[in-house]
C-alpha positions as CSV (number, residue, x, y, z in Angstrom):
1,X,-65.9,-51.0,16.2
2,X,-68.7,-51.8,13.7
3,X,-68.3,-55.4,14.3
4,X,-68.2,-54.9,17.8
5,X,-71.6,-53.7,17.9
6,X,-72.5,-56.0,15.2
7,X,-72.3,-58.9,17.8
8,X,-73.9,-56.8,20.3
9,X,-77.1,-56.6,18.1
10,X,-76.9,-59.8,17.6
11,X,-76.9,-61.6,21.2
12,X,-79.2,-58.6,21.8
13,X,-81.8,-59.7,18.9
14,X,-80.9,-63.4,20.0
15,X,-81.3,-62.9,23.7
16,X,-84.6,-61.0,22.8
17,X,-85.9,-63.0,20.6
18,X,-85.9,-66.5,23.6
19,X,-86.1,-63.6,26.4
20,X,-89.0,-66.2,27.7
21,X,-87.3,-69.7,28.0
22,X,-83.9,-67.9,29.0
23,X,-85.5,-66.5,31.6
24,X,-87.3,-69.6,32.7
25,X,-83.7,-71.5,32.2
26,X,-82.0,-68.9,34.9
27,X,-84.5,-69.4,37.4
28,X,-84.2,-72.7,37.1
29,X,-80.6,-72.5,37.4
30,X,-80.2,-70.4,40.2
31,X,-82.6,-72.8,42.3
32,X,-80.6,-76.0,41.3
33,X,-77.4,-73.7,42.6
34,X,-79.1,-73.0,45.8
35,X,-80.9,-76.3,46.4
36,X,-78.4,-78.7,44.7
37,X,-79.0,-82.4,46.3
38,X,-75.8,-83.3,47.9
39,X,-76.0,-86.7,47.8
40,X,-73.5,-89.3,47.2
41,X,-75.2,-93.0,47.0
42,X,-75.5,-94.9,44.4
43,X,-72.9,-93.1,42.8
44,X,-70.3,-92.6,45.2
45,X,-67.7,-95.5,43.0
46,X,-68.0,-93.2,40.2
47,X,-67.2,-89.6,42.6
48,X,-64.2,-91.7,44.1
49,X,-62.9,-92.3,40.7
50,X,-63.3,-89.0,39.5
51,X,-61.9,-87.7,42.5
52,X,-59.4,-89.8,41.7
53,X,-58.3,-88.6,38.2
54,X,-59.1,-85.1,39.1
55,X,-56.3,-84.8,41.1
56,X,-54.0,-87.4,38.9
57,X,-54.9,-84.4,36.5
58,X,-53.7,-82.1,38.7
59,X,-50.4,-82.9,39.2
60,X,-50.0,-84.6,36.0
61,X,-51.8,-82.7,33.9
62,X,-55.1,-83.4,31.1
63,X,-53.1,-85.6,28.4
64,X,-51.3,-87.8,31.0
65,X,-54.5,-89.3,32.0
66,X,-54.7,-92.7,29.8
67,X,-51.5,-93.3,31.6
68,X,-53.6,-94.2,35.0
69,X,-55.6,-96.5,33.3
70,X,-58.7,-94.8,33.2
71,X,-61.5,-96.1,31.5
72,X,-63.5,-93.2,30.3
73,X,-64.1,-91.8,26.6
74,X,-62.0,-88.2,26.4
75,X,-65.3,-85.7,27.0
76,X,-65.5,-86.8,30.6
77,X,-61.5,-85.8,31.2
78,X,-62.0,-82.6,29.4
79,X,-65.1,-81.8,32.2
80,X,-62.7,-82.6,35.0
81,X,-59.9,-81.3,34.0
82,X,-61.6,-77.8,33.6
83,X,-62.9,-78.6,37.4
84,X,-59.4,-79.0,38.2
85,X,-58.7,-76.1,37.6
86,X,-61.6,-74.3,38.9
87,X,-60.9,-75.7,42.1
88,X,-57.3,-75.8,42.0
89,X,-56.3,-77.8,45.3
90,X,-56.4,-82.2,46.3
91,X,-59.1,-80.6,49.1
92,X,-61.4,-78.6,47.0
93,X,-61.8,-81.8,44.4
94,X,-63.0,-83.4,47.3
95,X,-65.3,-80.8,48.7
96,X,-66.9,-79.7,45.4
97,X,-67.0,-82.9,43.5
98,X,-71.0,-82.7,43.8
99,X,-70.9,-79.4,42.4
100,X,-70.7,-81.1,38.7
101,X,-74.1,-81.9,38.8
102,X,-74.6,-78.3,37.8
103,X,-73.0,-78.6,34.7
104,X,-74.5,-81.6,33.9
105,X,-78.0,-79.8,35.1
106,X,-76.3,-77.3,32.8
107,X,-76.1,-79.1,29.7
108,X,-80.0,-80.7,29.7
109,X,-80.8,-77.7,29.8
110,X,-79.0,-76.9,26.6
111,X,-80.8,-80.1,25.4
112,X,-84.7,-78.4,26.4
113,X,-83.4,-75.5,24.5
114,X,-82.8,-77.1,21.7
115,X,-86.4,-79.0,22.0
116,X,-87.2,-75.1,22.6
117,X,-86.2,-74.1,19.3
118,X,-87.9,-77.3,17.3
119,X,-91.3,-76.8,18.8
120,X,-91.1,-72.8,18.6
121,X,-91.8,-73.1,15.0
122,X,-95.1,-74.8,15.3
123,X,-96.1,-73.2,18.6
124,X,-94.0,-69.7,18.7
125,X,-96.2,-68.7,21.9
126,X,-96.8,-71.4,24.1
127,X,-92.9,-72.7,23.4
128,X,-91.4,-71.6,26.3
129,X,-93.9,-72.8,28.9
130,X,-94.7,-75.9,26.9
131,X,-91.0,-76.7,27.7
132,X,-91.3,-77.0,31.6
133,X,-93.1,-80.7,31.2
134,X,-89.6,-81.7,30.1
135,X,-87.6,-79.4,32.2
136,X,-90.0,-80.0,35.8
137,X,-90.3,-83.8,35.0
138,X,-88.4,-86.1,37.2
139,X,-87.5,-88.8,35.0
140,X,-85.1,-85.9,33.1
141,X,-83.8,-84.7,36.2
142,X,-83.1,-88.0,38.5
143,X,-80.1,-89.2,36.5
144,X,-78.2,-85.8,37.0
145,X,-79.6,-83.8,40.0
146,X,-79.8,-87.1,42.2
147,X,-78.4,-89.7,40.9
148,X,-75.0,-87.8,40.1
149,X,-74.6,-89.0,36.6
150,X,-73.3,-87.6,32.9
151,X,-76.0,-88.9,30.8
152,X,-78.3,-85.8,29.9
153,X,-74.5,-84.3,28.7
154,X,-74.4,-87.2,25.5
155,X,-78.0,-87.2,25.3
156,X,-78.5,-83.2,24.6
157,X,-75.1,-83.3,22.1
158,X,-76.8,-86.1,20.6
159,X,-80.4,-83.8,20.3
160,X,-78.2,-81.5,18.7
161,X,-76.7,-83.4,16.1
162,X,-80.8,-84.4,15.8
163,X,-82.0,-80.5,15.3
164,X,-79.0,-79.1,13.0
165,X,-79.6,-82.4,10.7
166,X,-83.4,-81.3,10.3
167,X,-82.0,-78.0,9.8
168,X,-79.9,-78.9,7.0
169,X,-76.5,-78.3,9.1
170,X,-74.2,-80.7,8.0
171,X,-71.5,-79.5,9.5
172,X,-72.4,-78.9,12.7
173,X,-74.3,-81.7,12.8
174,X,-71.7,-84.4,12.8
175,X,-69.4,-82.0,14.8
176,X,-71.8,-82.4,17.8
177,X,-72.7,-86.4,16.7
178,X,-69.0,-87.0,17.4
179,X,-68.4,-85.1,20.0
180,X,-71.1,-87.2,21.9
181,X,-69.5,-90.1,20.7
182,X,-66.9,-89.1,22.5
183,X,-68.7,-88.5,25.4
184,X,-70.5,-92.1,25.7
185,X,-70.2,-94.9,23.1
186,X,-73.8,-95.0,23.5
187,X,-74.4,-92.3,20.9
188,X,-73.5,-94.9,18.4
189,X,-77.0,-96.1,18.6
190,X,-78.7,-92.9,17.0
191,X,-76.0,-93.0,14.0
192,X,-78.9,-94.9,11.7
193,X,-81.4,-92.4,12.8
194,X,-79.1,-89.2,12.0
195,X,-77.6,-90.7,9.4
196,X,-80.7,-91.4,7.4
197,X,-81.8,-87.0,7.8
198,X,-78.2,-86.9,6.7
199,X,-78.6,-88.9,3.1
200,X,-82.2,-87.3,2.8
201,X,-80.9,-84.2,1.9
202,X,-78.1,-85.0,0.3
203,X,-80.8,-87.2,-2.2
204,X,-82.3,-83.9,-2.8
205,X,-79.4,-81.4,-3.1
206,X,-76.2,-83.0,-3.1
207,X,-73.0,-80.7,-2.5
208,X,-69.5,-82.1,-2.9
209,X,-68.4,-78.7,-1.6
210,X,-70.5,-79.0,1.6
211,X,-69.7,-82.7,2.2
212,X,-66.0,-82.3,1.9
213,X,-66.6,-78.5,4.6
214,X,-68.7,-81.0,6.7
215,X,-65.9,-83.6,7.1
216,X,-62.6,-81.5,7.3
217,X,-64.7,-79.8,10.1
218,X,-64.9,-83.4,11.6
219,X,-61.4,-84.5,11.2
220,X,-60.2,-80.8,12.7
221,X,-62.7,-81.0,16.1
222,X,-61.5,-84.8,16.7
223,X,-57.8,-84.3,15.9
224,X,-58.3,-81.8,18.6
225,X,-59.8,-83.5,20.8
226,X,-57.4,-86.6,20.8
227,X,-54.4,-83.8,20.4
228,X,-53.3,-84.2,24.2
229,X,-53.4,-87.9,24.3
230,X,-51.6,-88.6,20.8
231,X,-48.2,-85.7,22.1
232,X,-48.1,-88.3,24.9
233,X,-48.3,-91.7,22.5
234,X,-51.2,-92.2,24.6
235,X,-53.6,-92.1,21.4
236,X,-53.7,-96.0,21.4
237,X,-54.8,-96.0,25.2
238,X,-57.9,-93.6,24.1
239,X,-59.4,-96.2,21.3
240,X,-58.6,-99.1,23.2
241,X,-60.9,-97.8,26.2
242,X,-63.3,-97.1,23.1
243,X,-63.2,-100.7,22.0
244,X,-63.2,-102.4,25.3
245,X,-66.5,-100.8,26.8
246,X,-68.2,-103.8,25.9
247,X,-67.4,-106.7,28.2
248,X,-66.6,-104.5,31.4
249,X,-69.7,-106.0,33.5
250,X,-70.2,-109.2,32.5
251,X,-73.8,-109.6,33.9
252,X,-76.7,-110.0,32.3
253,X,-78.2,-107.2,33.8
254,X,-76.6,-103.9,35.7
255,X,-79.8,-102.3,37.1
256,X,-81.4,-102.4,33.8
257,X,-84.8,-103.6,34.8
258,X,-85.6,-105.5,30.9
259,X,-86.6,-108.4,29.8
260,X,-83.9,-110.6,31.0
261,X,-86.0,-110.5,34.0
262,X,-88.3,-112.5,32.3
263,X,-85.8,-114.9,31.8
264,X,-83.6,-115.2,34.9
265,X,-84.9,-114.8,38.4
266,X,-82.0,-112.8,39.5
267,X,-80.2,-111.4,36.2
268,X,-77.8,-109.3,38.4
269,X,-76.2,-111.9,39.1
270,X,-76.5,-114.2,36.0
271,X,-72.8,-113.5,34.2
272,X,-73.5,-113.1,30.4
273,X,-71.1,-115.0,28.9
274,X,-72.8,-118.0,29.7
275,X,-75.9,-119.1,27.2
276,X,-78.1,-122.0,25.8
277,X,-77.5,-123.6,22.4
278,X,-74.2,-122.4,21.9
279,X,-74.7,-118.5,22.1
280,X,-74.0,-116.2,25.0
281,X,-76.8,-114.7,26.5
282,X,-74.7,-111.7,25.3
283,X,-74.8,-112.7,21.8
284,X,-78.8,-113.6,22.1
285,X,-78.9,-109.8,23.5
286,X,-77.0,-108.4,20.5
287,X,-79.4,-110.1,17.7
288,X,-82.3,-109.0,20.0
289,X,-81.6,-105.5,19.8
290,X,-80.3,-105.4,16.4
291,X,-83.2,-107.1,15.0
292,X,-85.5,-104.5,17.3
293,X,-83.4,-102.3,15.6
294,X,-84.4,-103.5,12.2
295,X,-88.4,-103.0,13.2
296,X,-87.9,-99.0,14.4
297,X,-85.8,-98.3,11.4
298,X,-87.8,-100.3,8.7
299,X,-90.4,-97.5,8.1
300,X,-87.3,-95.4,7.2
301,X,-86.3,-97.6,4.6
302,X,-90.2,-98.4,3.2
303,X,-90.4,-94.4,3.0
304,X,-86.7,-94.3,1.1
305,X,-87.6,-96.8,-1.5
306,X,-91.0,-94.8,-2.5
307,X,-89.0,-91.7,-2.4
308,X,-86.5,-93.6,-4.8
309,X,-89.2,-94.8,-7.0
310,X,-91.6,-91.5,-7.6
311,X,-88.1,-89.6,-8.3
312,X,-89.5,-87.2,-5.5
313,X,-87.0,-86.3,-3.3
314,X,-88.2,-82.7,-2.0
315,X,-90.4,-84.2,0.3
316,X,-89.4,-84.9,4.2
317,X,-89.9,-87.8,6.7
318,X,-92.2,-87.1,9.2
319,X,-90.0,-85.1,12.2
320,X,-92.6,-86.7,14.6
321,X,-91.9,-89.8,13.5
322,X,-88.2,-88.9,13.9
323,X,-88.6,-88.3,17.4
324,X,-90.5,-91.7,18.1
325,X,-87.5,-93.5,17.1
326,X,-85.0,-91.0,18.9
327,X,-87.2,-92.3,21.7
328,X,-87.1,-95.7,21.5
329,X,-83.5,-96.6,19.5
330,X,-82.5,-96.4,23.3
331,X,-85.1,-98.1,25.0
332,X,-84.4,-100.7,23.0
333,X,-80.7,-100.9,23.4
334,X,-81.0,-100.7,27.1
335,X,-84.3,-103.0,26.9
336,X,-83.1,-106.4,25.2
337,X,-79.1,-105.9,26.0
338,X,-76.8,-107.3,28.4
339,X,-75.4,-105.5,30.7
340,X,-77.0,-102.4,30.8
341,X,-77.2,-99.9,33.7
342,X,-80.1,-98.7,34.8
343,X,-80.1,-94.8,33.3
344,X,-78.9,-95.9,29.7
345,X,-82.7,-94.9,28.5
346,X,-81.6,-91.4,29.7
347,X,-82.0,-90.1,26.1
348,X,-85.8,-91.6,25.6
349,X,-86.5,-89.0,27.6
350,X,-85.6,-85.8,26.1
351,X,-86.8,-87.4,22.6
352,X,-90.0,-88.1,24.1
353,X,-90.6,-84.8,25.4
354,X,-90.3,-83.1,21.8
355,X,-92.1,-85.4,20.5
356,X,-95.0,-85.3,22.8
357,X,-94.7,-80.7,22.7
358,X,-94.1,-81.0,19.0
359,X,-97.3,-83.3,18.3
360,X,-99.4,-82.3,21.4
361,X,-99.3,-86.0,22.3
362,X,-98.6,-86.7,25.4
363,X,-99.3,-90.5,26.5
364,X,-96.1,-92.0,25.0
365,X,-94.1,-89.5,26.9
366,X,-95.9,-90.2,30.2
367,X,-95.0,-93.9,29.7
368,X,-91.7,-93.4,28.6
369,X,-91.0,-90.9,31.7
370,X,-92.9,-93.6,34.5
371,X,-90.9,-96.7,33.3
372,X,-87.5,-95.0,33.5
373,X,-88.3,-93.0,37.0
374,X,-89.3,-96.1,38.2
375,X,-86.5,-97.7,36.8
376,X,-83.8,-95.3,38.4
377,X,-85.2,-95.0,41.8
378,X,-85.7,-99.0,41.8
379,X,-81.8,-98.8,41.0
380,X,-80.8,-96.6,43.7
381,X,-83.2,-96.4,46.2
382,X,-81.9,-92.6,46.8
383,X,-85.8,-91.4,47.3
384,X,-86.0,-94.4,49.7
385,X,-83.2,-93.6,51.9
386,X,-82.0,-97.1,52.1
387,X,-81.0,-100.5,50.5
388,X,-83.8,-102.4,51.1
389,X,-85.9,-103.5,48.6
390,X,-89.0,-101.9,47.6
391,X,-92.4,-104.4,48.4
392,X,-94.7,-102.2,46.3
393,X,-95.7,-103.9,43.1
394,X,-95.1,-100.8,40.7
395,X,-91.4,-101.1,41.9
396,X,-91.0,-104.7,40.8
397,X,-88.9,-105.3,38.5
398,X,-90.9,-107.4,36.4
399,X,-93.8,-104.6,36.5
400,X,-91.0,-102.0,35.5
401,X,-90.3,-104.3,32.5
402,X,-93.5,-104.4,31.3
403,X,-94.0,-101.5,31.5
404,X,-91.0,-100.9,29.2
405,X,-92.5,-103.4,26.7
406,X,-95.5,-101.3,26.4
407,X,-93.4,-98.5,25.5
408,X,-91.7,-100.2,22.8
409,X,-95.3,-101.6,21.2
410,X,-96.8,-98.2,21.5
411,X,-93.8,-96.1,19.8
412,X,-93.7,-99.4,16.8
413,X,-97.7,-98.9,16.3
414,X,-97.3,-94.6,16.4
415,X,-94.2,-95.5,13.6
416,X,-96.1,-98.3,11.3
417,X,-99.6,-96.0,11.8
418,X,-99.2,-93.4,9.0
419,X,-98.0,-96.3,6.4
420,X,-101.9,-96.8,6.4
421,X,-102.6,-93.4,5.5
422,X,-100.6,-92.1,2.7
423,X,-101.7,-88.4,3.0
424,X,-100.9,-88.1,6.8
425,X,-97.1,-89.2,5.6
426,X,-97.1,-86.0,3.2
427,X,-99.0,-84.0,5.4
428,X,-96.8,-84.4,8.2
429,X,-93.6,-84.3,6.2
430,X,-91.3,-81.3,6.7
């Protein structure tokens, strides 16, 4: 009885405590349940397939799914599975498939209540309403609440792998880092990023006891995920699908509008696996990107090796620094790869936004959120209402590219800036 009403004071204190931003996340949630956009273009390939395995689920069950040939990481059964069996019938699936844009709209805003919680520390008052530039901005909400897609659900596990590494989490931490790798491959591309937090404060406190909790908690939440699939001998099927996500769409460009527009006239239709000099323009895409890569990540290791050499390892990267590079690791990715849709800088977003309401700095965030809008409805077209192609000049591809070039210089120029000034790097320093 006494714990009983030791978890009711705490969710009270808890609810109490975020009574603000709770109560500006239910509003919010109640109108997207309400007002929910039903529509189905440019994404009605991807309802029809999970339509599709929705009801191969429902006849056949969650760990017979691999055995269709689908080509999706486990997270994404796991959601429609559990809408399986909310709708329970072949004609509901099809009715209601819409209906999982609310738990998509759901999950970001998990992800703003997470930025919520980073920013409350600085700002404890103005937290909650600071948060609506992130949660009213349309950049964060075309990909889910129009465009139909799953991206804000990796990008907010992926924030919170981001928040419980600053918090020293370790454990929970790389639960949730996997469990968005398990979502989208994607993920993969913060792994340097949450890595590095990860080593930081194992350079200043290092635990065997902890490391060993933190990765017998990750071996226990991935056995279970993968459970279903390995009873079945369908474990194979599951990495397989994980290794072969590269290579699907063999064009240089899938929406993406980056600078391979620079280079071809028409990169849609420009198959990747051709090239100059004999490299792919696939493989010219990779080195791109990885040596990109290289130029976000280097202040990480200049800022390592003084750490290393003045024995001084209490002291903590700059978390606003953190969050430039949370922005633009998939800018980046999405920027100089091949074959890159046109939401896969989904998660610049939602790093952007902390950063700009933890650093009251709001011109990166601006650019990052125009380029990507632009980006998605130059894409789809849904705000449009048709396929023809825009005639504007801001909805040119090439304009839309630039401006995505501008991003990256700006967030390289906010990262390299403090270098100059040693005190800003302690000042800032958590």
């Amino acid at each position: 009885m006494n714990k009983k009403h030791s978890l009711f004071g705490t969710f009270y204190k808890w609810q109490k405590d975020h009574r603000s931003i709770l109560g500006i996340f239910l509003v919010a949630f109640v109108l997207v349940l309400l007002f929910v956009p039903d529509t189905t273009t440019p994404g009605k390939y991807d309802r029809r397939v999970w339509i599709t395995w929705a009801n191969y689920m429902l006849s056949n069950g969650l760990e017979n799914v691999y055995k269709l040939g689908v080509d999706y990481l486990p997270i994404t059964h796991y959601i429609l599975y559990g809408y399986t069996l909310l709708t329970g019938s072949t004609e509901s699936i099809i009715a209601n498939i819409n209906s999982l844009k609310i738990f998509t709209f759901g999950m970001e805003l998990v992800g703003v209540f997470y930025v919520y919680l980073l920013i409350k520390e600085k700002y404890p008052r103005q937290a909650p309403l600071a948060c609506l530039l992130i949660l009213l901005n349309p950049a964060y909400l075309y990909d889910s609440l129009l465009y139909g897609q799953w991206d804000g659900i990796y990008t907010t596990l992926v924030f919170i792998s981001f928040y419980y590494a600053l918090k020293h989490r370790l454990t929970l931490s790389l639960i949730f880092f996997f469990i968005a790798i398990n979502a989208k491959i994607q993920a993969l591309v913060y792994l340097p990023l949450i890595g590095f937090i990860w080593l930081e404060h194992l350079m200043e406190r290092f635990e065997a006891k902890r490391v060993f909790k933190a990765l017998v908690g990750l071996v226990v939440v991935q056995s279970l995920i993968l459970l279903p699939f390995a009873l079945t001998g369908d474990l194979w099927r599951v990495f397989e699908v994980g290794f072969n996500m590269v290579g699907r769409y063999p064009q240089v460009s899938m929406g993406a509008n980056n600078m391979w527009f620079f280079v071809f006239e028409n990169p849609l239709k420009q198959l990747d696996i051709h090239g100059v000099y004999g490299l792919s323009y696939n493989t010219y895409g990779l080195l791109a990107f990885f040596a990109m890569s290289f130029v976000v990540l280097f202040p990480l290791v200049i800022y390592l090796f003084f750490k290393i050499k003045s024995r001084d390892f209490s002291r903590r990267y700059p978390v606003s620094g953190l969050l430039i590079m949370g922005a633009l690791l998939p800018v980046i990715f999405f920027y100089f790869n091949t074959q890159m849709h046109a939401r896969y800088a989904h998660s610049a977003i939602l790093f952007a936004g902390a950063y700009a309401l933890y650093n009251r700095k709001y011109f990166f965030y601006i650019l990052a959120s125009l380029a990507y809008f632009l980006n998605l409805e130059k894409a789809s077209k849904i705000l449009k209402g048709n396929i023809m192609e825009y005639q504007v000049f801001f909805m040119q591809s090439k304009f839309i590219a630039i401006l995505f070039a501008l991003l990256i210089v700006l967030g390289i120029y906010l990262l390299y800036k403090p270098f100059f000034s040693t005190t800003s790097m302690h000042q800032e320093g958590k």
